[in-house]
mmCIF file as Biopython writes it, N, C-alpha, C and O atoms, coordinates in Angstrom:
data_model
#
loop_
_atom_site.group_PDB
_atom_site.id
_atom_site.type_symbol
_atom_site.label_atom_id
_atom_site.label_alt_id
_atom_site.label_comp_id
_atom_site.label_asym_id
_atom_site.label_entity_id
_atom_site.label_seq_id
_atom_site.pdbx_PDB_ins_code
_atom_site.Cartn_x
_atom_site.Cartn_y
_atom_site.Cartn_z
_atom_site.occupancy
_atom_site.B_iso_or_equiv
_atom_site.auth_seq_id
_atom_site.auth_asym_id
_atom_site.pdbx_PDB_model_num
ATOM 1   N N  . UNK A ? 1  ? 0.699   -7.675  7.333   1.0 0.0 1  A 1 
ATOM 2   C CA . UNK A ? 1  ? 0.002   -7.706  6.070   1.0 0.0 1  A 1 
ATOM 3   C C  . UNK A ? 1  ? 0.417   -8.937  5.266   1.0 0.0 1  A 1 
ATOM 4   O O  . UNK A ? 1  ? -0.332  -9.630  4.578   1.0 0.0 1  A 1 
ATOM 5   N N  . UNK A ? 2  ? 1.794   -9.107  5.470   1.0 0.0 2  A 1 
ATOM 6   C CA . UNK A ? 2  ? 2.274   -10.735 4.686   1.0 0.0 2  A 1 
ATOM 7   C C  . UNK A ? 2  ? 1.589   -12.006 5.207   1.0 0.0 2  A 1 
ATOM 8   O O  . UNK A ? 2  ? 1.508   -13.076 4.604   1.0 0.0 2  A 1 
ATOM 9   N N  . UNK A ? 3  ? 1.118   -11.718 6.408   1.0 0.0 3  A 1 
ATOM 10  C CA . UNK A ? 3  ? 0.203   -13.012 7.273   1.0 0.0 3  A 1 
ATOM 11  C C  . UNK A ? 3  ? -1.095  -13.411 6.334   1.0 0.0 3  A 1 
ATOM 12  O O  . UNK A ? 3  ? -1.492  -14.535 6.026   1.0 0.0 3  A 1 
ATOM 13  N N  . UNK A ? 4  ? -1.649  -12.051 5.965   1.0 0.0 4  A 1 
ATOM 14  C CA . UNK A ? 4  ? -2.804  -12.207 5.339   1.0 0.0 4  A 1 
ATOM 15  C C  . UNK A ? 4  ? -2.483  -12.138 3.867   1.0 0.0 4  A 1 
ATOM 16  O O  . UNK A ? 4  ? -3.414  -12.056 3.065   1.0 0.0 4  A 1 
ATOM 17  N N  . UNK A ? 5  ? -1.709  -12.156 3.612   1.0 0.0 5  A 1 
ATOM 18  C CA . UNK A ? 5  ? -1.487  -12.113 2.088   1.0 0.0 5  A 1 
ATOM 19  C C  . UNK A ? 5  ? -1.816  -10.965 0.867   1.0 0.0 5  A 1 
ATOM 20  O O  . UNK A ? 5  ? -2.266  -11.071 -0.273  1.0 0.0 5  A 1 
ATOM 21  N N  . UNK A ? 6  ? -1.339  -9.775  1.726   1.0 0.0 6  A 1 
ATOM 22  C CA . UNK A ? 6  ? -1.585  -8.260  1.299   1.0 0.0 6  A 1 
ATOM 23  C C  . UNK A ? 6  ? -0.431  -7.923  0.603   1.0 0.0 6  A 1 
ATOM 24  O O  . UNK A ? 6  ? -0.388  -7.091  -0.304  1.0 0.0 6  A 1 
ATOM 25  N N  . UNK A ? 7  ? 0.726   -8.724  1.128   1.0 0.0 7  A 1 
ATOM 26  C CA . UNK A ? 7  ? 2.046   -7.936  0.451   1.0 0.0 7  A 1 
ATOM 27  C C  . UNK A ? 7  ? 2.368   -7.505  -0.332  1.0 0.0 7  A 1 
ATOM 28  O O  . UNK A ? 7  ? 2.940   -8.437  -0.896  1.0 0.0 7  A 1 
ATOM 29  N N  . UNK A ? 8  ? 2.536   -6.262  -1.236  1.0 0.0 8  A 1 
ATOM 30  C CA . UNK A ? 8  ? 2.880   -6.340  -2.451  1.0 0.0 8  A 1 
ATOM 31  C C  . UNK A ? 8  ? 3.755   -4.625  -2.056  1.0 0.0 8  A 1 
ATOM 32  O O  . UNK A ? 8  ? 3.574   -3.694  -1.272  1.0 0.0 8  A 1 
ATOM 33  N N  . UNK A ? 9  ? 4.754   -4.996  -3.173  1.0 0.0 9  A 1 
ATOM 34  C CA . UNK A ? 9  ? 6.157   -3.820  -2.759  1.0 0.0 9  A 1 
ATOM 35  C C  . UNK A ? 9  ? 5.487   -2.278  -2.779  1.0 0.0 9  A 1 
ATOM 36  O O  . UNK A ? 9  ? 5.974   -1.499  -1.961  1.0 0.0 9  A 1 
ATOM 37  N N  . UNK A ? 10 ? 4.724   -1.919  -3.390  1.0 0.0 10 A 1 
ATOM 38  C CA . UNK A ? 10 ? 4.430   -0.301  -3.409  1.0 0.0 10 A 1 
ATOM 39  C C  . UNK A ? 10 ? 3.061   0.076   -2.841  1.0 0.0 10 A 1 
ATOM 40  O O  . UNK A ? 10 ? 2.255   0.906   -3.261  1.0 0.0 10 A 1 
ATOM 41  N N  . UNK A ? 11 ? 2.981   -0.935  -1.525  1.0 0.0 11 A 1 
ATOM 42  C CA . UNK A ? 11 ? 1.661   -0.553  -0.651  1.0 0.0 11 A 1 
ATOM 43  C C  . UNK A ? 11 ? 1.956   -0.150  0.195   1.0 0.0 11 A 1 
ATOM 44  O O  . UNK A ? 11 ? 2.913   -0.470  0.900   1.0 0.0 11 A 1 
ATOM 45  N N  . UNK A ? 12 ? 0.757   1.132   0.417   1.0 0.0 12 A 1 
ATOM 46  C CA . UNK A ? 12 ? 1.018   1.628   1.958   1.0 0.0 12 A 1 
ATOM 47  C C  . UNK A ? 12 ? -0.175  1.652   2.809   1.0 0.0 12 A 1 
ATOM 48  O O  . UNK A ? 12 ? -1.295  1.602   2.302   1.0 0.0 12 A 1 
ATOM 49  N N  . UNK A ? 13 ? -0.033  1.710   3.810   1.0 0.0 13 A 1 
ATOM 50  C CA . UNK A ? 13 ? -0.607  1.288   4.667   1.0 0.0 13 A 1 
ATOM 51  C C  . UNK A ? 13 ? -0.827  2.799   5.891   1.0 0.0 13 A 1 
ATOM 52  O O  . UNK A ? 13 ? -0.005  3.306   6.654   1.0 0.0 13 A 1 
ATOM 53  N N  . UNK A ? 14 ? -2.454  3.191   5.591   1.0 0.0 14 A 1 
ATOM 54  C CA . UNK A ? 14 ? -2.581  4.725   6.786   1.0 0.0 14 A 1 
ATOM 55  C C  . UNK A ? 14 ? -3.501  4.163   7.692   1.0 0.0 14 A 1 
ATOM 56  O O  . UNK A ? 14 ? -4.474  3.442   7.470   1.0 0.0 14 A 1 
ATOM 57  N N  . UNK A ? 15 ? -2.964  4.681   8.932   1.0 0.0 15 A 1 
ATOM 58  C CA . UNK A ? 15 ? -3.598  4.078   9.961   1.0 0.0 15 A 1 
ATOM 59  C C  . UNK A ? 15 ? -4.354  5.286   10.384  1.0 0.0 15 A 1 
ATOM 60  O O  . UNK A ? 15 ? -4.490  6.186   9.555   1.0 0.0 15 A 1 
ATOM 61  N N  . UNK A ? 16 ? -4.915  5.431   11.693  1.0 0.0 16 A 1 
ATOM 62  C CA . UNK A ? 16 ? -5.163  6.267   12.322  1.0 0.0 16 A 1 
ATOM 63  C C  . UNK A ? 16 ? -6.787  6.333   12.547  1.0 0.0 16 A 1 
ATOM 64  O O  . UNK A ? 16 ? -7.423  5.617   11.773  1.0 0.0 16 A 1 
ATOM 65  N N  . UNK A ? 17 ? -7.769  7.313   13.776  1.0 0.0 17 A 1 
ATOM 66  C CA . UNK A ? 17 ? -9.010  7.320   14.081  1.0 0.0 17 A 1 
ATOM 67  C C  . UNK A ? 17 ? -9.574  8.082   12.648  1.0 0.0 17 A 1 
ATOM 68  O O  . UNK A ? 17 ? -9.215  9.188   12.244  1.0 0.0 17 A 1 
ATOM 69  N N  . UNK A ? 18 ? -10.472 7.245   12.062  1.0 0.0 18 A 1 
ATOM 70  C CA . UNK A ? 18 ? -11.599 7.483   10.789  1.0 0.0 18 A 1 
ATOM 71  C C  . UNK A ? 18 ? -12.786 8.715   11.832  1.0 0.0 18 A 1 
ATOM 72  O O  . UNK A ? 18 ? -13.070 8.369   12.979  1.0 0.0 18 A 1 
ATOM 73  N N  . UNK A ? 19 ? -13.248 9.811   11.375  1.0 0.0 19 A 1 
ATOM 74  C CA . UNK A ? 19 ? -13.965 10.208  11.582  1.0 0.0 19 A 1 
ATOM 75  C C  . UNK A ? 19 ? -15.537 9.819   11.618  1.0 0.0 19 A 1 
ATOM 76  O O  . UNK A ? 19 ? -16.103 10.400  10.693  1.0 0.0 19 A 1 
ATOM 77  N N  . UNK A ? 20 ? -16.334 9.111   12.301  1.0 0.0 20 A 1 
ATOM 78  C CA . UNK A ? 20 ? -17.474 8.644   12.821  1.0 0.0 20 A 1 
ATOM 79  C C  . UNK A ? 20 ? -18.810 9.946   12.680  1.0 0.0 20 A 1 
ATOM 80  O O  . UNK A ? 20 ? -19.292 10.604  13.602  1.0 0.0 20 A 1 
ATOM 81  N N  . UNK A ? 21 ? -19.117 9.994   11.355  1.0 0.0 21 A 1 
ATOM 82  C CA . UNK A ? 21 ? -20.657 10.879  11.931  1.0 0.0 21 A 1 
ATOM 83  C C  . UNK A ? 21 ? -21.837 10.498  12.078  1.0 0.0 21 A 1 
ATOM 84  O O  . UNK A ? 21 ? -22.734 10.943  12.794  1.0 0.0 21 A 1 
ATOM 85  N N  . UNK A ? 22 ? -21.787 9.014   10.837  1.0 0.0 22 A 1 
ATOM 86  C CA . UNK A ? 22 ? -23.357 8.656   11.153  1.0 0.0 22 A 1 
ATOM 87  C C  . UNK A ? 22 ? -23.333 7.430   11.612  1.0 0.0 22 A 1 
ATOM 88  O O  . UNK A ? 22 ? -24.363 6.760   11.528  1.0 0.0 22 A 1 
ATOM 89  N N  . UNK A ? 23 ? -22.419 7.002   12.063  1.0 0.0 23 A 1 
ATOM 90  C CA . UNK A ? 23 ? -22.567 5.616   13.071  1.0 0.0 23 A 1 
ATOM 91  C C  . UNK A ? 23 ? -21.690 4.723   12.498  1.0 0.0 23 A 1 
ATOM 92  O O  . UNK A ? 23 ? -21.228 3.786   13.149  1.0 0.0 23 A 1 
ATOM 93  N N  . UNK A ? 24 ? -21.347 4.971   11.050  1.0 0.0 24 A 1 
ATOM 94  C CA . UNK A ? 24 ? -20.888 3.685   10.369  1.0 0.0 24 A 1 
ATOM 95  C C  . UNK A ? 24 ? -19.163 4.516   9.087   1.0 0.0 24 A 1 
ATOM 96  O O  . UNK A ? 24 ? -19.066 5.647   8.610   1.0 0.0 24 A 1 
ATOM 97  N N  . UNK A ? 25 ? -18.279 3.443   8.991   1.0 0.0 25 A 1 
ATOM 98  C CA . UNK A ? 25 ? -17.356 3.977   8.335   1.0 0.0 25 A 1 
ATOM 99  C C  . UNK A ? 25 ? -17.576 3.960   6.803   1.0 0.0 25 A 1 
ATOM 100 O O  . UNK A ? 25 ? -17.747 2.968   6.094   1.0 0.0 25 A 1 
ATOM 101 N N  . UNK A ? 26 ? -17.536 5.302   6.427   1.0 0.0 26 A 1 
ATOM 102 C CA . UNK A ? 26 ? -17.303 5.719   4.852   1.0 0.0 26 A 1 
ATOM 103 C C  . UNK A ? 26 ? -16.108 6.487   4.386   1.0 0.0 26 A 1 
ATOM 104 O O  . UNK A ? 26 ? -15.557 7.542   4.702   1.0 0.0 26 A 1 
ATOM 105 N N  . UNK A ? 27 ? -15.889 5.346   3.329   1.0 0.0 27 A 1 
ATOM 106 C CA . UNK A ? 27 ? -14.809 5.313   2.289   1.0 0.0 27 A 1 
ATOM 107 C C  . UNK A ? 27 ? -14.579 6.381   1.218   1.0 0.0 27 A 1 
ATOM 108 O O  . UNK A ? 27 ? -15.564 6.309   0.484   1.0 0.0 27 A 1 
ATOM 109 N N  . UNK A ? 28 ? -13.529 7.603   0.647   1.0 0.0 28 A 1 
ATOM 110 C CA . UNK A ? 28 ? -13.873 8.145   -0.795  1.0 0.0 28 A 1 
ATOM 111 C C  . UNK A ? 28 ? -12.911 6.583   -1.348  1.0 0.0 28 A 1 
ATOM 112 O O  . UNK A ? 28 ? -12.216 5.779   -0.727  1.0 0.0 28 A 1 
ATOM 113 N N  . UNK A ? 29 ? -13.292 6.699   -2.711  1.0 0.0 29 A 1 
ATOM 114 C CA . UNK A ? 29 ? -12.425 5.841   -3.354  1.0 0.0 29 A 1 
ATOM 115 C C  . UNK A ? 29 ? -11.133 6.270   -3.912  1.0 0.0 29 A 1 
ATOM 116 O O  . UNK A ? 29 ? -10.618 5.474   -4.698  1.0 0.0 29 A 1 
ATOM 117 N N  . UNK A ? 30 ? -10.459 7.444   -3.650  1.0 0.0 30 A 1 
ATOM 118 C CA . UNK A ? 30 ? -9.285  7.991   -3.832  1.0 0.0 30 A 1 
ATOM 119 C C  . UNK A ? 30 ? -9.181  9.216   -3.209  1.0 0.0 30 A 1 
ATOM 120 O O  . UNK A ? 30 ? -10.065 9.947   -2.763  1.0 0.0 30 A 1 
ATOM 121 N N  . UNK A ? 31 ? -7.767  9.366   -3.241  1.0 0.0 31 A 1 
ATOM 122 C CA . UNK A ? 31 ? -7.180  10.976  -3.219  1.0 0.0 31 A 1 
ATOM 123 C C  . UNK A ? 31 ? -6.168  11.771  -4.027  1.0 0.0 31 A 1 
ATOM 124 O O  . UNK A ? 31 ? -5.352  11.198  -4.750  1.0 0.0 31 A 1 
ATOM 125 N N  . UNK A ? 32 ? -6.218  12.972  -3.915  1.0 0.0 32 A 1 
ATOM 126 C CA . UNK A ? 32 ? -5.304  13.478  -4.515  1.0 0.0 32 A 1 
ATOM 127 C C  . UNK A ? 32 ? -4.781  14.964  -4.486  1.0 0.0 32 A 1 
ATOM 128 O O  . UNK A ? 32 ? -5.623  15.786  -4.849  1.0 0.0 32 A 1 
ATOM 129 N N  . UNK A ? 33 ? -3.491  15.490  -4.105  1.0 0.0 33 A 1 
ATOM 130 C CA . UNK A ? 33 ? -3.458  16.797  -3.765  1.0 0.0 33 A 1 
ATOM 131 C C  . UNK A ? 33 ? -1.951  17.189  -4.545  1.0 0.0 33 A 1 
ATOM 132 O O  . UNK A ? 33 ? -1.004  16.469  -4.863  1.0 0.0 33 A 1 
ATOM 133 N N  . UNK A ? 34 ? -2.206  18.757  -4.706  1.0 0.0 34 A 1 
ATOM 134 C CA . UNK A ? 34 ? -0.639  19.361  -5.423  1.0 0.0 34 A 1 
ATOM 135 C C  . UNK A ? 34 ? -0.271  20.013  -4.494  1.0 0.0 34 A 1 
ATOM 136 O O  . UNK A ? 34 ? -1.204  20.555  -3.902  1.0 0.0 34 A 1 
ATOM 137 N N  . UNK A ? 35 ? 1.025   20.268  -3.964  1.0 0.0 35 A 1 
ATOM 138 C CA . UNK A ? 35 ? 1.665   21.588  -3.692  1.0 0.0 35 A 1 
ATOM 139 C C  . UNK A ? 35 ? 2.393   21.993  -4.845  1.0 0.0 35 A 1 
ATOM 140 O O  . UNK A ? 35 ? 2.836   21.265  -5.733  1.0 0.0 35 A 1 
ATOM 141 N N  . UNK A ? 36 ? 2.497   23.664  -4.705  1.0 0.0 36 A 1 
ATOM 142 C CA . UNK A ? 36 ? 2.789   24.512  -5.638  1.0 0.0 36 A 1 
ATOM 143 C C  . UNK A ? 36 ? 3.618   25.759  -5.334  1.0 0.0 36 A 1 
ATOM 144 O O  . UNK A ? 36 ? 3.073   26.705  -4.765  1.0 0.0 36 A 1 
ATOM 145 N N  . UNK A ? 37 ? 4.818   25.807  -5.659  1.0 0.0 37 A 1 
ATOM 146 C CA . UNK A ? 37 ? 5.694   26.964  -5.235  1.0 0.0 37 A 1 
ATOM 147 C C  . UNK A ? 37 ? 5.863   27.849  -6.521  1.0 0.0 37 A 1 
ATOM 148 O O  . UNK A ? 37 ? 6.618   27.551  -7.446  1.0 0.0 37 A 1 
ATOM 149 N N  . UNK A ? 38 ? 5.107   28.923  -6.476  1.0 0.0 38 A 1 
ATOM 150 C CA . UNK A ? 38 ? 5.155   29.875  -7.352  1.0 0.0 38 A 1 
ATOM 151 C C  . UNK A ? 38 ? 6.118   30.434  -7.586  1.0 0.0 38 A 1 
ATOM 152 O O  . UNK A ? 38 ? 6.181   31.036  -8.658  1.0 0.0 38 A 1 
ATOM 153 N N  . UNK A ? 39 ? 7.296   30.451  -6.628  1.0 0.0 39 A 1 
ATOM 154 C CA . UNK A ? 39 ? 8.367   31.317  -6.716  1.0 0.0 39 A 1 
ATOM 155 C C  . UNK A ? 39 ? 9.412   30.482  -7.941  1.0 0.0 39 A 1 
ATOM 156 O O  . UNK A ? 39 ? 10.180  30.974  -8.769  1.0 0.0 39 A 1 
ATOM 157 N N  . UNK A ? 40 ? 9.086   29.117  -7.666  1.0 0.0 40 A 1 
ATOM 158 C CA . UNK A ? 40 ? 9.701   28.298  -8.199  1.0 0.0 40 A 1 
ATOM 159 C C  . UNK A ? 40 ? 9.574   27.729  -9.521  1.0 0.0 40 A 1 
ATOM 160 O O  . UNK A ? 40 ? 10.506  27.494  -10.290 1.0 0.0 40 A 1 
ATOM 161 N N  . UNK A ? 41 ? 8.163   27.496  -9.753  1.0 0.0 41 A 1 
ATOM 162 C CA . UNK A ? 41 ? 6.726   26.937  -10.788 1.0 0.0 41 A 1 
ATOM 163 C C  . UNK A ? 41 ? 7.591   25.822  -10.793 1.0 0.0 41 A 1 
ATOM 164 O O  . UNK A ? 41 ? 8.305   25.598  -11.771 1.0 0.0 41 A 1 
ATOM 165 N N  . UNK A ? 42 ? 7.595   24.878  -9.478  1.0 0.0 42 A 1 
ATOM 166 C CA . UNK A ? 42 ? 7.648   23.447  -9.100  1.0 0.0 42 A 1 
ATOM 167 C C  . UNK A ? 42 ? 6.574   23.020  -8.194  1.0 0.0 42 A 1 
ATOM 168 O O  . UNK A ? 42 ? 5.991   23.761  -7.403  1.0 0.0 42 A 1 
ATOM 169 N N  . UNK A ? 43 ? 6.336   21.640  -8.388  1.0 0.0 43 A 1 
ATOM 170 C CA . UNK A ? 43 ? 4.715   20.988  -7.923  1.0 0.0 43 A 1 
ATOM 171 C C  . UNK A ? 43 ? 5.363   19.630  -7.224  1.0 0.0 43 A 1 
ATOM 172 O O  . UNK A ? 43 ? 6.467   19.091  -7.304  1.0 0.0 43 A 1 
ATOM 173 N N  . UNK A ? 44 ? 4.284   19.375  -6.585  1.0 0.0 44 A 1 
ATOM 174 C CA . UNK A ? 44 ? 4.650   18.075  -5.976  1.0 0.0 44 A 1 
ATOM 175 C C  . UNK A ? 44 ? 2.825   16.896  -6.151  1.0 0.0 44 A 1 
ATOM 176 O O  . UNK A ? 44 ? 1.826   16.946  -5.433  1.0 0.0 44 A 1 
ATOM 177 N N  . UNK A ? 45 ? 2.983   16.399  -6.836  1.0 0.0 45 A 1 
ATOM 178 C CA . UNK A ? 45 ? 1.640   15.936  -7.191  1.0 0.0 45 A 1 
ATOM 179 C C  . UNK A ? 45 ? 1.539   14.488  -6.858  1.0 0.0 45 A 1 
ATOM 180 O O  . UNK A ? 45 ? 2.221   13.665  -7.469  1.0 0.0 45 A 1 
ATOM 181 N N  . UNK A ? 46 ? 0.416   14.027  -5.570  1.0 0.0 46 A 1 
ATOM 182 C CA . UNK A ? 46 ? 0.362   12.625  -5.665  1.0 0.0 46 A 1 
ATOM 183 C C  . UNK A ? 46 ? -1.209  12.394  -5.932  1.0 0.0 46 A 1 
ATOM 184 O O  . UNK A ? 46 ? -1.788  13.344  -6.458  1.0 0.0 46 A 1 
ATOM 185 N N  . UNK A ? 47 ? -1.852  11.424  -5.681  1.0 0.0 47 A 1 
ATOM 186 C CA . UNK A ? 47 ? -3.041  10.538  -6.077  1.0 0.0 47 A 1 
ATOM 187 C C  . UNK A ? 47 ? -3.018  9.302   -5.198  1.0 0.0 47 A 1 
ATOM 188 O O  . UNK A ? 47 ? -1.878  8.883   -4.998  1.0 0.0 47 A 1 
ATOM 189 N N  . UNK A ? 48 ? -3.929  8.663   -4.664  1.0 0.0 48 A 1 
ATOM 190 C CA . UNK A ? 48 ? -3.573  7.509   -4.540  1.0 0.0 48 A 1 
ATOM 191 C C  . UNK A ? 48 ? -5.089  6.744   -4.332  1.0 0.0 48 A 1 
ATOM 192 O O  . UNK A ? 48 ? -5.952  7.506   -3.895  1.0 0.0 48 A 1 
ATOM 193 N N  . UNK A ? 49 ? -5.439  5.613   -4.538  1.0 0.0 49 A 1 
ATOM 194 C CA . UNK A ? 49 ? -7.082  4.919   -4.682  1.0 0.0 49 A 1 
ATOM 195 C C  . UNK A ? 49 ? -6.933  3.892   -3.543  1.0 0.0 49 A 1 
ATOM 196 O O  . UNK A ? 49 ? -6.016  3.136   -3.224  1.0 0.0 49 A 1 
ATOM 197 N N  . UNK A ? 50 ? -8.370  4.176   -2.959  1.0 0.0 50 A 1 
ATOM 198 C CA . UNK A ? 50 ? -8.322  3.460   -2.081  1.0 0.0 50 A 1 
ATOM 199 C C  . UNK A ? 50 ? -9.129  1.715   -2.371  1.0 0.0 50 A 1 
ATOM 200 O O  . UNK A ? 50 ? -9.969  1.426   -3.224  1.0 0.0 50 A 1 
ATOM 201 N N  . UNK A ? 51 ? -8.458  0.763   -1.261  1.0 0.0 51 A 1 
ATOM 202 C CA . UNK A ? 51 ? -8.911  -0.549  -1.575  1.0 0.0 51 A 1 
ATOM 203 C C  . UNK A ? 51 ? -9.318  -1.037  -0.526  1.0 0.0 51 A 1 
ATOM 204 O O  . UNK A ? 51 ? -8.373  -1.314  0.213   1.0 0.0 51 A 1 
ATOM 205 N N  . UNK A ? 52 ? -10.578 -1.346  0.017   1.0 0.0 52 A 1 
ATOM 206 C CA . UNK A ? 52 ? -10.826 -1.937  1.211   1.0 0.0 52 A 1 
ATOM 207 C C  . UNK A ? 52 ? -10.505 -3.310  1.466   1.0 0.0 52 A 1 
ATOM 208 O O  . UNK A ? 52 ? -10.842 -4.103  0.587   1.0 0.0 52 A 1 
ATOM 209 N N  . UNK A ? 53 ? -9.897  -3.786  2.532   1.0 0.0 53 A 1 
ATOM 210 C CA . UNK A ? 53 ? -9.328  -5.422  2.886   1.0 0.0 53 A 1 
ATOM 211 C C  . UNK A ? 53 ? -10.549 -5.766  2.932   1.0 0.0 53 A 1 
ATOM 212 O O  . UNK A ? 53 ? -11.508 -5.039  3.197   1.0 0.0 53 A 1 
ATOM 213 N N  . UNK A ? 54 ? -10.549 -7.277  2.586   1.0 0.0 54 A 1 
ATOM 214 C CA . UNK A ? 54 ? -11.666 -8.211  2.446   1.0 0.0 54 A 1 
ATOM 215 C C  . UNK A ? 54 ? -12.148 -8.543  3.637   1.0 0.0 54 A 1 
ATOM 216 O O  . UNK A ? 54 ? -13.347 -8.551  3.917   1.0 0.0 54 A 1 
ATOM 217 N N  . UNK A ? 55 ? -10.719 -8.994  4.812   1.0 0.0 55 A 1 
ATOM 218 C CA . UNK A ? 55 ? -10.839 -9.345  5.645   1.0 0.0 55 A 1 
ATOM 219 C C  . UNK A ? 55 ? -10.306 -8.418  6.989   1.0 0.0 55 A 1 
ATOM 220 O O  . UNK A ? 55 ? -10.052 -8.703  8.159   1.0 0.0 55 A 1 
ATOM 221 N N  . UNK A ? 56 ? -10.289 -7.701  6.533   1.0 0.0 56 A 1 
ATOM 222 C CA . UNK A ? 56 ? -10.364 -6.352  7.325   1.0 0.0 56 A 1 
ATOM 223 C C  . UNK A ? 56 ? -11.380 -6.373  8.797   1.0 0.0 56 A 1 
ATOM 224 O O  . UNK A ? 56 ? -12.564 -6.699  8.700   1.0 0.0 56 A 1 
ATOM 225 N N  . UNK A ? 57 ? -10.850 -6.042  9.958   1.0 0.0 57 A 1 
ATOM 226 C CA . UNK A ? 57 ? -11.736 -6.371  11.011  1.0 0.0 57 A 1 
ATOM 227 C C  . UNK A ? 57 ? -12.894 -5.215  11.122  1.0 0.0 57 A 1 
ATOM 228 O O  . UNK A ? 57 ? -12.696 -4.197  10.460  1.0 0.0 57 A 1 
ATOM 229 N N  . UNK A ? 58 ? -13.973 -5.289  11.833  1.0 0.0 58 A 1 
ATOM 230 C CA . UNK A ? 58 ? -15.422 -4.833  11.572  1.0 0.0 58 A 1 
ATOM 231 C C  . UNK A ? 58 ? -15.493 -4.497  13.016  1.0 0.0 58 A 1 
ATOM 232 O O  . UNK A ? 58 ? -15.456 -5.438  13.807  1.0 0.0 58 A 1 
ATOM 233 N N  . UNK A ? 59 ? -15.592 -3.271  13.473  1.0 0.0 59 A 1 
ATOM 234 C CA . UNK A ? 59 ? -15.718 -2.813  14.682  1.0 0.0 59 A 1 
ATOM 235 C C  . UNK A ? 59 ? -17.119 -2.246  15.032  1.0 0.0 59 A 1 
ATOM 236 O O  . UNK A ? 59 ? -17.338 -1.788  16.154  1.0 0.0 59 A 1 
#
């Protein structure tokens, strides 16, 4: 990612097979989920937005 000039300290990077239904890849523009322990009433809450590479390869 430093090759292309992506680097920046609090990026992450998910890889893995995108699910394919209508021929072509679609993006949400974020996520976000809680876990929740009732026993506890402690949460674990993230978010995160997605950014498509410019130069991102095109399969």
């Amino acid at each position: 990612m430093e090759d292309r000039g992506y680097y920046c300290e609090d990026m992450m990077i998910f890889c893995g097979t995108l699910p394919i239904v209508t021929g072509e890849f679609i993006y949400g523009d974020g996520f976000s989920a809680e876990l929740y322990d009732r026993l506890t009433d402690r949460k674990i809450e993230l978010d995160y937005k997605v950014h498509i590479l410019a130069d991102a390869e095109v399969v």
